[in-house]
C-alpha positions, 0 to 999 in steps of 0.5 A: 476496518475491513480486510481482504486477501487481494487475488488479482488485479481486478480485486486490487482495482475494486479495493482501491475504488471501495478505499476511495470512495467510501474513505476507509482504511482496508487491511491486506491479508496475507496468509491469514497475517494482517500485512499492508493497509490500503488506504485513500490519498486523503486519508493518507495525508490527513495521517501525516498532517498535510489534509490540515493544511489544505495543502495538496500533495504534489507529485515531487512532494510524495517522491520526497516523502515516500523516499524518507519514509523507505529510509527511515524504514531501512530501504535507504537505496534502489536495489533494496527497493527493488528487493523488496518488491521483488519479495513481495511479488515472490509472496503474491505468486505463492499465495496465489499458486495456494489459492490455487491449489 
């Protein structure tokens, strides 16, 4: 699996053609810790058993399941989404004032 620490949106837009395209999973690294994993749509769904079933993801279908996949993670409302993107955008900032430096 390849891992990369994302810099700006044009390193995030070439990772995500590069899971794509080439079907990979791709770790994200933040502060040489492994945090997130990038990977396809297909891939995604093939994880969670829907590809085998040739069933296509609709828009609603993904809300409802992402929405039960942040519950079961804890984030059972909006305003703790909203915190928690509001984190991670704070996390990316600081790494990216680090790289800076």
């Amino acid at each position: 699996m390849l891992e990369a620490t994302v810099r700006d949106n044009q390193e995030l837009s070439q990772l995500i053609q590069q899971a794509t395209s080439k079907r990979e999973a791709i770790t994200l690294v933040q502060e040489d810790q492994q945090k997130a994993v990038l990977l396809s749509l297909e891939m995604f769904q093939a994880l969670i058993g829907i590809s085998d079933r040739r069933e296509n993801l609709s828009a609603e279908r993904f809300a409802a399941m992402s929405h039960q996949l942040f519950t079961k993670s804890g984030y059972d409302s909006p305003d703790k989404i909203m915190q928690l993107i509001q984190e991670v955008k704070q996390e990316l900032a600081t790494e990216r004032e680090q790289c800076l430096k």
